[in-house]
C-alpha positions in Angstrom: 84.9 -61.0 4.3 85.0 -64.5 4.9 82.2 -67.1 4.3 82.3 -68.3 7.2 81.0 -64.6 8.9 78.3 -64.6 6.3 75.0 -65.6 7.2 73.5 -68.0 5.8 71.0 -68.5 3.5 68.1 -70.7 4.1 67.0 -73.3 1.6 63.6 -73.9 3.0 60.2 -72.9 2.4 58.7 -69.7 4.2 56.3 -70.8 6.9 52.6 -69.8 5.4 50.5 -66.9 7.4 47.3 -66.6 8.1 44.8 -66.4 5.1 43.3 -62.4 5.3 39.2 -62.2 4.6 38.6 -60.9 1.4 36.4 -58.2 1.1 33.5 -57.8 -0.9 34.1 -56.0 -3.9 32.2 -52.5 -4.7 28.0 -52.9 -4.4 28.4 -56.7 -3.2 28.4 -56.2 0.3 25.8 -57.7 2.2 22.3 -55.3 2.7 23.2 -55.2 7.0 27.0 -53.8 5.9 25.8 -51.9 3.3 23.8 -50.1 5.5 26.1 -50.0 8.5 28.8 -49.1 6.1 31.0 -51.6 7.5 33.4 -54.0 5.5 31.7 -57.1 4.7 34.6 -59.4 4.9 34.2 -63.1 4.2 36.3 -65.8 5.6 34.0 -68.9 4.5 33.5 -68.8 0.5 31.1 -71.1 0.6 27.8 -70.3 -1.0 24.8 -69.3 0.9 27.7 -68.6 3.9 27.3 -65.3 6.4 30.3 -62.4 6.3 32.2 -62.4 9.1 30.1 -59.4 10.7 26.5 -60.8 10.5 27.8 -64.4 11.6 29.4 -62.4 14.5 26.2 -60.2 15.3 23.5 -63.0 14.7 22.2 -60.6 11.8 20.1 -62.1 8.7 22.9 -61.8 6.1 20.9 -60.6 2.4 22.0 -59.6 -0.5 21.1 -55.3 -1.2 19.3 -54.2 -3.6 20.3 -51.6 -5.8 18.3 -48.7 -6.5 19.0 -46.4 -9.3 21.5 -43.6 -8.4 20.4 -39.9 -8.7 21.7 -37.7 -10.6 23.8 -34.8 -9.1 22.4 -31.6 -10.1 24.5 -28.6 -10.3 23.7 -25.5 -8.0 23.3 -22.6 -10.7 25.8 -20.0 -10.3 25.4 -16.4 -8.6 25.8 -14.9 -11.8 23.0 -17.1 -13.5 20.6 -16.2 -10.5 21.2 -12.2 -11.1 20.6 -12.9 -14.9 17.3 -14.8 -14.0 16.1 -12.1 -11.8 17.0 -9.4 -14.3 15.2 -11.1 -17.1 12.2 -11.1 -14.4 12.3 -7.5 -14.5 12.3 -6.5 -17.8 9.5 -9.2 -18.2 7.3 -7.8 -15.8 8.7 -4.0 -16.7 7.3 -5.3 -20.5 4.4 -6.5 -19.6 3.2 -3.3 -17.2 3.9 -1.1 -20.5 5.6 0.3 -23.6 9.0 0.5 -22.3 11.2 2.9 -24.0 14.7 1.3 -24.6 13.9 -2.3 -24.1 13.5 -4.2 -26.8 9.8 -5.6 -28.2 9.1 -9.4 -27.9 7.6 -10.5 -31.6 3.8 -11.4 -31.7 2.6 -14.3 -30.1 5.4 -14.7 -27.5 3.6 -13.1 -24.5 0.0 -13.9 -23.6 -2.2 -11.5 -24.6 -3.6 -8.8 -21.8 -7.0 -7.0 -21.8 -6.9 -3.3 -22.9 -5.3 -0.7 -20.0 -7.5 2.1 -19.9 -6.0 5.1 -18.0 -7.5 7.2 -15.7 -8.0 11.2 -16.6 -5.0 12.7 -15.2 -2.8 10.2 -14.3 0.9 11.0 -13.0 3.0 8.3 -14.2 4.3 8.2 -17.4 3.3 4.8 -19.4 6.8 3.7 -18.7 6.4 3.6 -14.9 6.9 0.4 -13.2 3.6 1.5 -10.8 2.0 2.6 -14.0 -1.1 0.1 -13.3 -1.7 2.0 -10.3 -3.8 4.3 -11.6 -5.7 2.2 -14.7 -8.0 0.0 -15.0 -7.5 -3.8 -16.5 -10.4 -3.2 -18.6 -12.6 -0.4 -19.6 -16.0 0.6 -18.0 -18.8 -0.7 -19.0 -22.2 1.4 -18.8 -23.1 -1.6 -16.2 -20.1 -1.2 -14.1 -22.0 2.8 -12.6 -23.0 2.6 -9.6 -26.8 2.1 -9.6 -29.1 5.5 -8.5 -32.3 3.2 -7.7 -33.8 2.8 -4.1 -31.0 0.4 -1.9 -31.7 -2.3 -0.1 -30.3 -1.3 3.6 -29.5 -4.7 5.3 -30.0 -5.4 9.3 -26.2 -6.3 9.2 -25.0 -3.0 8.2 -23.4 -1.7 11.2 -24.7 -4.1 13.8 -22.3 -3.4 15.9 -23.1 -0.1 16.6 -25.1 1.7 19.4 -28.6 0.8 18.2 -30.0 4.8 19.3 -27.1 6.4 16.7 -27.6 8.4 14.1 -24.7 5.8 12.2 -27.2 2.7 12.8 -29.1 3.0 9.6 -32.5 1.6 9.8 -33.2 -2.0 8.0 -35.3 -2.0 4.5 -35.5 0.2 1.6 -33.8 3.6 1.6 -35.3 5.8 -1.1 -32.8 7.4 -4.4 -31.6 10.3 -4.4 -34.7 13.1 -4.3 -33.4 14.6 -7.7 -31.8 14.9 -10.7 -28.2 14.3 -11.0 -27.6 17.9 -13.0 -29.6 19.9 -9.6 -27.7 17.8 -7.5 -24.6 19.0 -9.1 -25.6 22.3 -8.6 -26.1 22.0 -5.4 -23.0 20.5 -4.6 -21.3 23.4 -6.9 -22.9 26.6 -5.1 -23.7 25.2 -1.7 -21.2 22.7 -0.5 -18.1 23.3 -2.4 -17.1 26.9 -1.5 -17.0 25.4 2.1 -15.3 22.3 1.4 -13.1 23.5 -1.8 -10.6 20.5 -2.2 -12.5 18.8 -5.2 -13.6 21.5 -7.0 -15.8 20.5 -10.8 -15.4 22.5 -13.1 -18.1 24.7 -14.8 -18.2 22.8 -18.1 -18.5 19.8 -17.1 -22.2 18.3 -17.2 -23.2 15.0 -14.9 -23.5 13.0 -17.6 -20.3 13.4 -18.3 -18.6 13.3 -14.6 -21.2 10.2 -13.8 -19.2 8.8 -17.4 -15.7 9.7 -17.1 -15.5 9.5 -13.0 -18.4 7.6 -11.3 -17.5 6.9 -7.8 -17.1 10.7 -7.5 -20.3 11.6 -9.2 -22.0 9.3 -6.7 -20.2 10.3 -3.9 -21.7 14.0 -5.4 -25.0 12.8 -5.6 -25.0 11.2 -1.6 -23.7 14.4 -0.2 -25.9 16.4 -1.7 -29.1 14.7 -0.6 -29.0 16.6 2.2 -32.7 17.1 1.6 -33.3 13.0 2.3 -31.7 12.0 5.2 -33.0 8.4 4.9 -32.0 8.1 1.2 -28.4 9.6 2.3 -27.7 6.5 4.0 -28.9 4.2 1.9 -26.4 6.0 -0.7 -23.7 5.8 2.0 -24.2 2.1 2.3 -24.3 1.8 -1.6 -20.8 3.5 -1.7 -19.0 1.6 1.3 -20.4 -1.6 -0.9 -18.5 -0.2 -3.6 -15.4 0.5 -1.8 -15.4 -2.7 -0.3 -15.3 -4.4 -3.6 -13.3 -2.1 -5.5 -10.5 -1.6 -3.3 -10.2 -4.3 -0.8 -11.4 -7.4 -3.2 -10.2 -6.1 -6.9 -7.5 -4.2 -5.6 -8.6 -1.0 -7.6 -5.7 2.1 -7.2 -7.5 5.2 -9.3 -8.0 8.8 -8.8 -12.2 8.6 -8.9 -11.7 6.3 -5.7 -9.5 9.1 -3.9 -11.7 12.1 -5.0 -14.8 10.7 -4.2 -13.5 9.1 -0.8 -12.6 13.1 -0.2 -15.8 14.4 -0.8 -17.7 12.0 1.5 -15.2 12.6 4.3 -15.2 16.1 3.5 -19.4 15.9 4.4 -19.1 13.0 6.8 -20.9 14.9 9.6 -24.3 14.1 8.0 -23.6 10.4 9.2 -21.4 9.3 12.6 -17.9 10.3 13.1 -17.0 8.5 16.3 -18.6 5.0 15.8 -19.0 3.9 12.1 -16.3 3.8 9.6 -14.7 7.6 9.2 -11.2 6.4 11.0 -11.2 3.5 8.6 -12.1 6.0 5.7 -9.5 8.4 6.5 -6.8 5.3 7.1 -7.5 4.3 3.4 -7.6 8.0 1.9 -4.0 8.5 3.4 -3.0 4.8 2.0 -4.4 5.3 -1.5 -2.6 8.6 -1.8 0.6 6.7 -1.3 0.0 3.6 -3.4 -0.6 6.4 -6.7 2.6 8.1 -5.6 0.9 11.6 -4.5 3.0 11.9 -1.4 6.1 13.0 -2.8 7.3 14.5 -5.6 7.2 12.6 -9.2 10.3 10.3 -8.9 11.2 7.2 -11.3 12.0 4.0 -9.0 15.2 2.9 -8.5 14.5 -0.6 -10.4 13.6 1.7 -13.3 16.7 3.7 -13.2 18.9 1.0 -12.9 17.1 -1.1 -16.2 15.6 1.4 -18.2 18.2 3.3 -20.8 15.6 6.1 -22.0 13.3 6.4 -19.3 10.2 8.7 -20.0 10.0 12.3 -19.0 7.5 12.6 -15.9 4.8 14.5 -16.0 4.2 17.1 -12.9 1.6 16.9 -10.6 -1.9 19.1 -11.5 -3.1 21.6 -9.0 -6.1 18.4 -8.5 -3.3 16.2 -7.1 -2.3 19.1 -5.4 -5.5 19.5 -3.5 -5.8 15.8 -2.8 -2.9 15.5 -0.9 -3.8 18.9 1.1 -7.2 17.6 1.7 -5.9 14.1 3.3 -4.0 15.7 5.6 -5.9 18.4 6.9 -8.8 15.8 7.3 -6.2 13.0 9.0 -5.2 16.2 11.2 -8.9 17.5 12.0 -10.0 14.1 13.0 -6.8 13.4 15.0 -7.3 16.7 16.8 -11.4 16.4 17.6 -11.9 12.7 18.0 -7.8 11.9 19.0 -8.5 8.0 17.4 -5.7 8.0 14.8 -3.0 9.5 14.5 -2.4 12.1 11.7 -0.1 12.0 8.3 3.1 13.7 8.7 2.7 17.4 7.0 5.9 17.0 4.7 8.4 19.7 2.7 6.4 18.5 -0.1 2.7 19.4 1.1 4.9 23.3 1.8 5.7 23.2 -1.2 2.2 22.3 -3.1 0.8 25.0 -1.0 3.3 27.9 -2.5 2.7 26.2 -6.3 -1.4 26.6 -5.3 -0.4 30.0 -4.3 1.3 30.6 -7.3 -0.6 29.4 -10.0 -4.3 30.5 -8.2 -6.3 28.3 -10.6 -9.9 29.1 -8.9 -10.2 31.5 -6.8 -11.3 28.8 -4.1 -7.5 27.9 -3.8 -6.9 30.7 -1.7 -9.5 29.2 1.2 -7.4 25.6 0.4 -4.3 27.8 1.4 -5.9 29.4 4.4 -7.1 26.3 6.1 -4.2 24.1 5.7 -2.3 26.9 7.0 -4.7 27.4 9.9 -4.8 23.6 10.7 -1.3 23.3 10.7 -1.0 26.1 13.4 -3.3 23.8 15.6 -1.8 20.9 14.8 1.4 21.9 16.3 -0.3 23.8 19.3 -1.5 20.3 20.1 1.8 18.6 19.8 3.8 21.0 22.0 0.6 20.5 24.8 0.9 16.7 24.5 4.7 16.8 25.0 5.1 19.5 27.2 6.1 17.1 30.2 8.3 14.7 27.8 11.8 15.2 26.6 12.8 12.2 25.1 14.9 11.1 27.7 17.3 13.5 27.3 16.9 15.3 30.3 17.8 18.5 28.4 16.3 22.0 29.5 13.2 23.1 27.3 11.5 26.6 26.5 8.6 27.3 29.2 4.8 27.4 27.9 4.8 30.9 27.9 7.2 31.1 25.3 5.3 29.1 22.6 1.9 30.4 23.6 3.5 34.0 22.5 5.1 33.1 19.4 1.5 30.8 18.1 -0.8 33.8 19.5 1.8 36.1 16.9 1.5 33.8 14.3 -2.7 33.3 14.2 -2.8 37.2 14.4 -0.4 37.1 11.9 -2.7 35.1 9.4 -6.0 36.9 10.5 -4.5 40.2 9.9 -3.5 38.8 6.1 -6.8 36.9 5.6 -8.0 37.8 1.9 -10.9 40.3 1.8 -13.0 37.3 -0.3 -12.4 35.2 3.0 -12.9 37.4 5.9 -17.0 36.9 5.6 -16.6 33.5 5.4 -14.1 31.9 7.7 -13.3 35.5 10.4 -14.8 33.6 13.3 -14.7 29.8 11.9 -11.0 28.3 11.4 -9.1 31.0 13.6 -11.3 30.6 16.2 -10.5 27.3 16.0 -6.8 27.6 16.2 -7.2 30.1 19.1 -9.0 28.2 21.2 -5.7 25.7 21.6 -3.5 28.8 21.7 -5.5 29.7 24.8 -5.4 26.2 26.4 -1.8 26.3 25.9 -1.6 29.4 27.9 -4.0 27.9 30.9 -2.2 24.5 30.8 
């Protein structure tokens, strides 16, 4: 290639371009680009000078002032968050009792608790997670019985009411109970129970020691039975819904004296008001505190203490009293929903079936077999009034059901069924009570 196709190479200088801003190194910028988050470029170096954008926007151009930067904290994993909530559980699972697998925390580590005293009879094992259900955070105290003096009645006390009912106590002192807590026992023993025989006391045992051992109940004993002193009934009455009120609603009490003795004043409620004052509310929190002890069902461990617990305790079965308790809530939730039709009753269950065969069975007094009779008898009645109040509903469905006759047939069978295998103990007492009862919805069914 010849030189002279070459190009050629210049000897001069190279022409000089135009001098870039320079931008403001990191945490320099001006405050306005800072803020902005804009490059704070600076074509005059000059001290005291503006950056190109605040000279360009007319903006007051300031140093920023650094603030301390926060620390990033790291978002704890998934697996630490199950570890934390498991160690939560044994914690609380510690604390609630002696669990058996789970290793004890040394002295001085957990705050100390006041003594758990457990109610007579209870169902849970000490391992149970619900243990504190049925015990009390501290023992009772000879103060903590209810008191058997002449009661204060206050003009508050069912205000609301219709001043003319028997429900509106009247204002001032009520009077104690007109005897002694042994005759009033008795009474409640030979007159009251064989009619009403849910909570049955048993021979042996003196008032002292039921007023000691369960004291709600024993009052509740002591009002019904002051059938003698109407006046100092409901003075009593108002004592005891004082007692509830505290006891269950403000201290949060779950025990077996609160159920049985909320039994035996339903049980005689018909001294007092049933369609204004508080026997709905009663019955709402009989059926509520059967629940929160675990009576409804079967005795069961909790999932939460199958999954933690290694060893769990063996449960112990449910007595015949427990038995009777949840018999007794039901066929009250069923009368009342039946006579007065203001709440609706508890769902009779496989379970309630099945406490009625294991009564049957084991016959512990010989009042069991009139438990039996009348649960069976209110059941009957209870469905006689469900196939009335949907006999022109089918759900939607639209599909074809049995005519009245049918059902009226097969319930009329059934009562005659049960009156013809009454026990000879119960025909004197309940022949023309219960199944009367029961018939007379049989034979609406057949009119309607």
């Amino acid at each position: 290639m010849s030189a002279a196709s070459s190009p050629e190479r210049s000897t001069g200088s190279t022409p000089d371009r135009p001098r870039v801003p320079s931008v403001a190194r990191w945490g320099a910028a001006c405050a306005p680009c800072a803020t902005a988050k804009a490059k704070c470029l600076r074509s005059n170096s000059k001290p005291g000078s503006k950056c190109d954008r605040c000279d360009r926007l007319y903006k007051n151009c300031t140093e920023q002032v650094h603030k301390p930067r926060k620390k990033r904290q790291s978002k704890p994993s998934k697996t630490k968050q199950l570890e934390e909530r498991l160690n939560r559980l044994v914690t609380s699972l510690r604390v609630t009792g002696n669990v058996s697998g789970l290793p004890k925390h040394p002295e001085g580590d957990l705050p100390r608790r006041s003594i758990v005293v457990p109610n007579h009879e209870t169902t849970l094992p000490p391992g149970h997670p619900d243990f504190l259900t049925q015990c009390r955070s501290s023992p009772w105290q000879p103060s903590s019985n209810i008191d058997v003096g002449p009661v204060q009645i206050p003009e508050v006390y069912n205000c609301f009411v219709p001043p003319t009912c028997i429900c509106r106590a009247e204002p001032g002192e009520a009077p104690g109970p007109p005897d002694t807590d042994d005759n009033l026992l008795a009474i409640y023993r030979g007159e009251m129970a064989p009619h009403f025989p849910f909570v049955i006391i048993p021979t042996g045992v003196t008032a002292s020691t039921l007023n000691a051992t369960r004291p709600f109940l024993m009052a509740s004993i002591r009002m019904v039975a002051s059938i003698r002193s109407p006046r100092s009934m409901r003075g009593q009455m108002y004592r005891l819904l004082t007692y509830i009120a505290d006891h269950m609603v403000l201290r949060c009490e779950r025990s077996m004296d609160l159920l049985l003795g909320l039994v035996v004043i339903l049980g005689w409620f018909h001294h007092h008001c049933i369609a204004h004052a508080q026997f709905d509310m009663l019955v709402s929190q009989a059926a509520c505190l059967l629940g929160e002890l675990g009576l409804k069902r079967g005795p069961s461990l909790t999932e939460r203490t199958r999954l933690i617990v290694m060893r769990p305790c063996e449960l112990k079965q449910r007595t015949n009293e427990e038995r009777r308790l949840l018999l007794a809530v039901w066929y009250l939730s069923s009368s009342v929903s039946l006579d007065v039709q203001q709440i609706d009753p508890m769902r009779f269950s496989a379970y309630m079936e099945q406490c009625l065969r294991e009564l049957d069975e084991a016959m512990e007094f010989e009042s069991d077999v009139h438990v039996i009779y009348i649960v069976r008898v209110q059941r009957l009645a209870e469905r006689i009034s469900q196939i009335r109040a949907n006999e022109d509903w089918d759900g939607g469905l639209g599909l074809p059901k049995a005519p009245i006759s049918a059902y009226a047939s097969s319930f009329q069978a059934e009562l005659d069924k049960l009156v013809d295998n009454m026990p000879p103990i119960l025909e004197d007492k309940c022949k023309h009570s219960k199944p009367l009862h029961a018939d007379c919805y049989a034979n609406q069914l057949q009119i309607s």
